[in-house]
C-alpha positions in Angstrom: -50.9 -56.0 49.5 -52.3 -57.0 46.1 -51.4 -60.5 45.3 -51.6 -63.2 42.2 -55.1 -64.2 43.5 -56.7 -61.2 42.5 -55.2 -61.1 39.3 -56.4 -64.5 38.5 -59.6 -62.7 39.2 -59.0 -61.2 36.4 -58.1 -63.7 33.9 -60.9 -63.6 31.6 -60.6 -59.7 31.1 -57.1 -60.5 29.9 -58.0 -63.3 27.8 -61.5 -62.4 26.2 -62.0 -58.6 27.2 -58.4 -56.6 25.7 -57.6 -55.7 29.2 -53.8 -54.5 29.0 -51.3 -52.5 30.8 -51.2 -49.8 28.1 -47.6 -48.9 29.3 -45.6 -48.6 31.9 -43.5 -45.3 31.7 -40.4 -44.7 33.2 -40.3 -40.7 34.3 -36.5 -39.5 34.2 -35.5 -36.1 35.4 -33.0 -34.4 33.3 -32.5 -30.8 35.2 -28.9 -32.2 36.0 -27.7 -32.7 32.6 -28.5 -28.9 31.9 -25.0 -27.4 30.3 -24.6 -24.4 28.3 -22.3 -26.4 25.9 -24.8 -28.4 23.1 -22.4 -31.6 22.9 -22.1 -32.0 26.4 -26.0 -31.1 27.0 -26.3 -34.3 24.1 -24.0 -36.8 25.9 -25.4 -36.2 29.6 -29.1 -37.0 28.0 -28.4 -39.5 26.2 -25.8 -41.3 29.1 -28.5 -40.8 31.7 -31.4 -42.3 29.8 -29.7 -45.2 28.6 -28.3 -45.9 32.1 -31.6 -45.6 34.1 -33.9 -47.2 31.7 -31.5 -50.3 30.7 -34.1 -52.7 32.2 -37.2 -51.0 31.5 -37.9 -53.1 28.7 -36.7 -56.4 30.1 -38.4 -55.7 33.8 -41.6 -55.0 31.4 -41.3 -58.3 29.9 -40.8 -60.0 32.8 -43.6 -58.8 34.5 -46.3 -59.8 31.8 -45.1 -63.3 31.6 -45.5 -64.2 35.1 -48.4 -62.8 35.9 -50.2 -62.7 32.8 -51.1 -59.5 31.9 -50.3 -57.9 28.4 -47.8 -54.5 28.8 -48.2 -53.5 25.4 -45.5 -50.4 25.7 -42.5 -49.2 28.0 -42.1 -45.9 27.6 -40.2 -42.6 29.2 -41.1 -39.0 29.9 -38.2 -36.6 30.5 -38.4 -33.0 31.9 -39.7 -30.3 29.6 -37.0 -30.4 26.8 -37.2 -26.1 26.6 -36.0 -25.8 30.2 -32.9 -28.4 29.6 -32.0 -26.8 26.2 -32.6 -23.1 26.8 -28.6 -22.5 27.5 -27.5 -24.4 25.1 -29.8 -24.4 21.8 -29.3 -20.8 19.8 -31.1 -21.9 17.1 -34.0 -24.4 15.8 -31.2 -26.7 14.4 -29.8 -27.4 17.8 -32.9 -28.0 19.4 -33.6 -30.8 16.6 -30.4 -32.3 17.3 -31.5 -32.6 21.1 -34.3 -34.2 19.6 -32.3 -36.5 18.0 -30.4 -37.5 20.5 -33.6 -38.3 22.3 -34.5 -40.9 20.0 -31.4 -42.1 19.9 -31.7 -43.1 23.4 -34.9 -44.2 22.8 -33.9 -46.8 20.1 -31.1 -47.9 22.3 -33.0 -48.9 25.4 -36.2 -50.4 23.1 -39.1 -48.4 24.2 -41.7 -47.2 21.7 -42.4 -43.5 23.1 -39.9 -40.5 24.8 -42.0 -37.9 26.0 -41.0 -34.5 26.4 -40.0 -32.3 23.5 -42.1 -29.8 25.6 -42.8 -26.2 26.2 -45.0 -24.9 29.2 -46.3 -21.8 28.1 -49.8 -21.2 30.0 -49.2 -17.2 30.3 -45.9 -16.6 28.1 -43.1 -17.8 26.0 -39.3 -17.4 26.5 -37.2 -17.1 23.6 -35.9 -20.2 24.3 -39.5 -22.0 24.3 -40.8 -20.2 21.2 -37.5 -21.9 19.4 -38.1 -25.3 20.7 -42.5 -24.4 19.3 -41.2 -23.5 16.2 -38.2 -26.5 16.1 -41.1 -29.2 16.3 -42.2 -30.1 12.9 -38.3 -31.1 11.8 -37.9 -32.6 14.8 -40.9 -34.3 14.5 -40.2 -35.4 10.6 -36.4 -36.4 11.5 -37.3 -38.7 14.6 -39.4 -42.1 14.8 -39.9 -41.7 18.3 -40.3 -38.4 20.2 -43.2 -37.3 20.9 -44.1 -33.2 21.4 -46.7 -31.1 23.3 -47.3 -27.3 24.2 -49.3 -26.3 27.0 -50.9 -23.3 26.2 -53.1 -22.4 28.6 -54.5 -23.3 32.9 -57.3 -22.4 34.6 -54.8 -20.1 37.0 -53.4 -18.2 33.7 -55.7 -18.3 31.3 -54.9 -18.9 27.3 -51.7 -17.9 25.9 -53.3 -16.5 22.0 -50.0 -16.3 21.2 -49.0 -19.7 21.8 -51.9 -21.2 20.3 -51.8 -19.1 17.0 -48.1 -20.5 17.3 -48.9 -23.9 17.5 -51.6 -24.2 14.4 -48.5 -22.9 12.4 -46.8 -25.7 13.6 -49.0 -28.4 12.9 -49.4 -27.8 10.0 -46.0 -27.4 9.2 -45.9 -30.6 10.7 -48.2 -32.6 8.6 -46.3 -30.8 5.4 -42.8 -32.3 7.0 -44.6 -36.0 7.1 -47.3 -35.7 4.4 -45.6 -38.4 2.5 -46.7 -40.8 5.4 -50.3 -39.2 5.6 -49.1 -36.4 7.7 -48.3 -38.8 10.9 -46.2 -36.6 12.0 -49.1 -34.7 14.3 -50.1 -37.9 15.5 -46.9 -37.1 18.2 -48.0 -33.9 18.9 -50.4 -32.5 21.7 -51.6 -29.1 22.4 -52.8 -28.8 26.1 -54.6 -27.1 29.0 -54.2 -27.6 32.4 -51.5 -30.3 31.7 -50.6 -32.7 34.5 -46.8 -33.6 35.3 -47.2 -37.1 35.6 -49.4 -38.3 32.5 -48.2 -41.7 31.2 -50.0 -41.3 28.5 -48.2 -40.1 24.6 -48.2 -37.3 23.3 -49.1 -35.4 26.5 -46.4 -37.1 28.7 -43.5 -35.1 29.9 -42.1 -35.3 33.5 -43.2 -32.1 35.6 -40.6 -30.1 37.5 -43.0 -31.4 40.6 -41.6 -34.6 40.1 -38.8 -36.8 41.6 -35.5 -37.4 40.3 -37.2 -41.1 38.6 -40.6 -42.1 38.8 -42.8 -45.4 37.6 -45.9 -44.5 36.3 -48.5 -46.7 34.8 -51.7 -46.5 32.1 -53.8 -49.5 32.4 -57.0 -49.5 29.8 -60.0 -51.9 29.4 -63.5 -50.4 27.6 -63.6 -54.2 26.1 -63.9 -55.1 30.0 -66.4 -52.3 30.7 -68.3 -53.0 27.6 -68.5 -56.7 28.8 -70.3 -56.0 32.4 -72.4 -53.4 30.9 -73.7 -56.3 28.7 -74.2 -58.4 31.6 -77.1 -55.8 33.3 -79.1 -55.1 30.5 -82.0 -53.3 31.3 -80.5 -52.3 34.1 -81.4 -48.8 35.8 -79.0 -45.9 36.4 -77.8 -47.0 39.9 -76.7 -50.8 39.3 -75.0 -49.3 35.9 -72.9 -47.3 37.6 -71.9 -49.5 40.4 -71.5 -51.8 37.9 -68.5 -49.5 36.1 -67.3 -48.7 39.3 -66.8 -52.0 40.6 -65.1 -53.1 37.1 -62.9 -50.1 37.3 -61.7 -51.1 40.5 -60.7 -54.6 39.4 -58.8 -53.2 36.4 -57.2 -50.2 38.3 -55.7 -53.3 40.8 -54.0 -55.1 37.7 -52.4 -51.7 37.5 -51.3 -51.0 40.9 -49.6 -54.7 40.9 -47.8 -54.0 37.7 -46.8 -51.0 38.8 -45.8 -51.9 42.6 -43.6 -54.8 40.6 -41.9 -52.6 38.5 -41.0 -49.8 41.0 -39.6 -52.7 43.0 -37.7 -54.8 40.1 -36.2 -51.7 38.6 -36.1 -49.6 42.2 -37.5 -46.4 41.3 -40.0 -44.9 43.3 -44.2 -45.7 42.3 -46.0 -42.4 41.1 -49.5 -42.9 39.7 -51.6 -45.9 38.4 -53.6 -43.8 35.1 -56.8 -46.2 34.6 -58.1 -44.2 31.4 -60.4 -46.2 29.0 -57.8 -45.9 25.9 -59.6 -48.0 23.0 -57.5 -49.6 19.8 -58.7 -50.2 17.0 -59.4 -54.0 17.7 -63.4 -55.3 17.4 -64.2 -55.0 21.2 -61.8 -52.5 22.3 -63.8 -49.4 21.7 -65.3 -46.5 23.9 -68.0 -45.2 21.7 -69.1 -49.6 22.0 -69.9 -49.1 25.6 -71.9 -45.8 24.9 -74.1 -47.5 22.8 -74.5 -50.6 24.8 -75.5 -48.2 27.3 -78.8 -47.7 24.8 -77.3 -45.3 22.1 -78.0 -46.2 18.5 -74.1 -45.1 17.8 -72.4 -42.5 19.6 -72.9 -39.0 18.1 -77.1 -39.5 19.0 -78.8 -37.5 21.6 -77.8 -38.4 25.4 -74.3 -39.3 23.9 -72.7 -36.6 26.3 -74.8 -37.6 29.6 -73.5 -41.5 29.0 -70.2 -40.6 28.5 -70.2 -38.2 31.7 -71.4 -41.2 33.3 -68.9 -43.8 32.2 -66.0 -40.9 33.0 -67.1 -40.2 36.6 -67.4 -43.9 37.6 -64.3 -44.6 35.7 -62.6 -42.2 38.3 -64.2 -43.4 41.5 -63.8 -46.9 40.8 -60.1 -46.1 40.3 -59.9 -44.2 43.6 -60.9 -46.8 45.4 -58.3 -48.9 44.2 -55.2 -47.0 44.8 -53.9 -44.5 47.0 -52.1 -43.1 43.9 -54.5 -42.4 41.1 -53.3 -39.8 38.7 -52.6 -38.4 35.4 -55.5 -38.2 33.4 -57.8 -41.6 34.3 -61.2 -41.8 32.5 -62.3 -41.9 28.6 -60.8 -41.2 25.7 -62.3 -41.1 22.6 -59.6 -40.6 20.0 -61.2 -41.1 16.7 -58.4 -43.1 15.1 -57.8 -45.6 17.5 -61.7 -46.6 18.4 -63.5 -48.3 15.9 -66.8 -47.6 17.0 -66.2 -44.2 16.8 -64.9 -44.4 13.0 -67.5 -46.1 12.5 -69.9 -43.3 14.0 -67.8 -40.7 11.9 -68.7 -42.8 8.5 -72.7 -43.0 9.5 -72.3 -39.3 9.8 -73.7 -39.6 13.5 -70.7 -37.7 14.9 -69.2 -34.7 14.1 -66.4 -32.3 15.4 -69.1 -30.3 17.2 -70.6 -33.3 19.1 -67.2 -34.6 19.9 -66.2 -31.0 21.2 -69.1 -31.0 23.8 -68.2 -34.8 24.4 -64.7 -33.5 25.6 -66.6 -31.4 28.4 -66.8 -34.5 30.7 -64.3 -36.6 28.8 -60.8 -37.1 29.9 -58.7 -35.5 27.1 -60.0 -33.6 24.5 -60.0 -33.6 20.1 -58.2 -36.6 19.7 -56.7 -38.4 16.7 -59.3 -36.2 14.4 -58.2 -36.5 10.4 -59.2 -32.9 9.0 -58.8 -31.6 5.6 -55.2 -30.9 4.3 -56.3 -27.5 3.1 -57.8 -26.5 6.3 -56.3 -23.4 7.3 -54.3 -22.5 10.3 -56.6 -19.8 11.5 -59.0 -22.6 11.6 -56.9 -24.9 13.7 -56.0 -22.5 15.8 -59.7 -21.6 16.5 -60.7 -25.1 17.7 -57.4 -25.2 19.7 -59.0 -22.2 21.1 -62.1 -23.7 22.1 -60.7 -26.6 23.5 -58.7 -24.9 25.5 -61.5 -22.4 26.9 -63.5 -26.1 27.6 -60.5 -26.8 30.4 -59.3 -23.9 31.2 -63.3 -22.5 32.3 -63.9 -26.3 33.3 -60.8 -26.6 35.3 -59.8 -30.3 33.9 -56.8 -31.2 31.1 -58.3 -30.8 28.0 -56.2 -31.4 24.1 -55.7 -31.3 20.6 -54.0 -33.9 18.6 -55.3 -33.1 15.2 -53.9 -34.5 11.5 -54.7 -31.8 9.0 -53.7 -34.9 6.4 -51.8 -33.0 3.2 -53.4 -34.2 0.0 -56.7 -35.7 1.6 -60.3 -34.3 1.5 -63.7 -35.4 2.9 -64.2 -38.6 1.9 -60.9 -39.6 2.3 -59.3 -41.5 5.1 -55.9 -42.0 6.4 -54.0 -44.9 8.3 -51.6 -44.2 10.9 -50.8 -47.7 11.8 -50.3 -49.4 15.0 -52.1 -48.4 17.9 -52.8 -44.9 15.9 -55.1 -46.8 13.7 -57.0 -44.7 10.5 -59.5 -42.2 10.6 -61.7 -40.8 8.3 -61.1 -37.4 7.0 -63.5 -34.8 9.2 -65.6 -31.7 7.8 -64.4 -28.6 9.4 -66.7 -25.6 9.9 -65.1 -23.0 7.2 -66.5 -20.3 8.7 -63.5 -17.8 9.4 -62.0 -16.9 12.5 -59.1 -15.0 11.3 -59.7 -11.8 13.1 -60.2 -13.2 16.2 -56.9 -15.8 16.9 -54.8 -12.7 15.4 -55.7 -10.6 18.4 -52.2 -10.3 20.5 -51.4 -11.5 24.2 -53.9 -13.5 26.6 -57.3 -14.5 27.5 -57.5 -13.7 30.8 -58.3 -16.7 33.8 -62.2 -17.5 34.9 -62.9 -15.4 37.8 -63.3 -18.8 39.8 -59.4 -19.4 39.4 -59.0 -16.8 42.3 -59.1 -18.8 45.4 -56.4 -17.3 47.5 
């Protein structure tokens, strides 16, 4: 049983550190509202969302002022929109107007995020999901709130080519549909490998057919709070750092499980997963790429940046473990350029580049987050770092993603602000080296032989 005392425990993490409940996100199963009839599909969605996640907001609310603790978002993830609408949507109009109705239910119930204008495509694509791929960028461009990811590849599958030649099309369709607002657009879409069902996290989160009719799950986040007992061992050798992240994981993984056993109870939906993943913002303090170098980096991007971060992932996990039974999603570090000003401000001292960040995602928790690219980069090009991203989780068997802004208008040089929690980002050199012949080829890259285990 957790209890107030431990959160008072935790008191000065919330006060000095930027410890926060990143959101708590409200998974709502939708595979009864599937009709073959579009206006009827659109009022069973949007009734059953803005019945079940009434209180969501309210219960959120409640939550943080008695007990402290800063929920910064309330969120929902729906099933995969391409399975509800594949009887009903003919064409990539009707599929928008799903989306639409969406964020309609979205606005109505107050939350920030509504995950799930998805298509699961690891080995192939229905008609229905290639229509709901191709839908995204107007959806995207007509809708404040949605947010929209593709897997497009598992370690059990392989990579679906086709799917991710698909999908740099669509991005960059996507930053053309937004480019009057720097192309934000793509900051609510997520490519993905190895995707898990019950990520709280946006863009990625979508609620997996494995998943209960309702589920609470939660995303708790604190690199200020790591940063800050890192600084308290200096000097210290590799053991007693890593017990120290482990131990502070386990603190901040607890604030989690309370918030979360609080709102499955006020609001009577089952308790999925507690996420403890080190999400930074842009605030002073709040950064991942801070903790690398109070590890002993000059700025992350130098030499050992990979082994520190592989460090601060893994004891990010087993700290978490320990501190609930139900630790899922994707828990560990980000490192999402926009939103972490220590990495920005590793971009701008040219000490990190796409290429380091890409073997950074080999033991990170995501993947290319949040990168700002050239405008003009073309769409063989994004759909060869999809590509290698992909190959990274699929070969590694972990979740790995792309949430990339090709910004229309912007070069090198450049940067771009997002806003919010999305923060700015530099514009990022892309190899222009072509690839062309290569992402063309038709069909599938085959599994790792190590995904046979039967």
């Amino acid at each position: 049983m957790i209890n107030s005392i431990e959160v008072n425990e935790t008191l000065e993490m919330i006060e000095q550190e930027n410890l926060d409940v990143r959101t708590i996100t409200l998974g709502i199963s939708l595979l009864d509202c599937v009709d073959a009839d579009l206006d009827r599909l659109k009022e069973k969605v949007y009734t059953k969302i803005t019945t079940l996640a009434k209180d969501l907001v309210s219960v959120g609310v409640q939550i943080s002022e008695e007990y402290g603790v800063p929920i910064v978002n309330e969120r929902i993830s729906v099933t995969p929109i391409s399975l509800i609408g594949g009887g009903a949507c003919k064409k990539q109009e009707d599929y928008i107007s799903l989306a639409l109705t969406l964020d309609e239910a979205a606005k109505q119930v107050g939350v920030n995020y509504i995950g799930g204008y998805t298509a699961l495509v690891s080995k192939s694509m229905t008609s229905a999901e290639e229509l709901l791929i191709r839908s995204i960028p107007d959806a995207l461009a007509q809708t404040e709130r949605v947010c929209a990811s593709v897997n497009v590849g598992s370690t059990r599958t392989g990579i679906n080519m086709d799917a991710v030649r698909l999908c740099a099309d669509v991005i960059k369709e996507t930053a053309v549909a937004t480019k009057d607002k720097n192309s934000v657009g793509c900051t609510k879409l997520v490519v993905l490998c190895n995707a898990p069902d019950d990520n709280p996290f946006m863009a990625g989160a979508f609620l997996g057919v494995s998943e209960g009719d309702m589920v609470i799950n939660v995303g708790v986040s604190g690199p200020g709070v790591v940063k800050h007992a890192v600084e308290e061992v200096p000097g210290a050798d590799f053991e007693e750092l890593c017990e120290t992240i482990k131990k502070t994981a386990f603190k901040v993984t607890r604030v989690g499980q309370l918030v979360a056993g609080e709102a499955s109870r006020r609001l009577n939906v089952p308790f999925g997963i507690v996420d403890l993943s080190l999400a930074p913002t842009p605030a002073v303090g709040d950064s991942v790429a801070d903790i690398l170098t109070e590890m002993g980096l000059e700025k992350a991007g130098a030499p050992g940046t990979t082994a520190a971060l592989a460090l601060l992932n893994d004891q990010v996990k087993k700290g978490g473990v320990m501190a609930s039974s139900y630790v899922g999603g994707l828990s560990g570090a980000f490192i999402p350029v926009s939103e972490d000003q220590g990495m920005i401000d590793a971009v701008n001292a040219h000490a990190l580049s796409l290429e380091k960040l890409e073997a950074m995602t080999c033991v990170c928790s995501v993947g290319l987050d949040m990168i700002a690219i050239p405008g003009k980069t073309k769409e063989a090009a994004i759909a060869g770092m999809i590509a290698d991203e992909m190959a990274i989780g699929m070969v590694n068997q972990k979740t790995t993603a792309v949430r990339i802004i090709p910004v229309i208008g912007k070069d090198v040089g450049d940067s771009a602000q997002f806003g919010g929690l999305m923060g700015y980002a530099p514009i990022m050199p892309v190899n222009e080296l072509d690839c062309t012949d290569f992402v063309n080829r038709k069909g599938r890259i085959p599994a790792p032989i190590h995904s046979f285990k039967d």
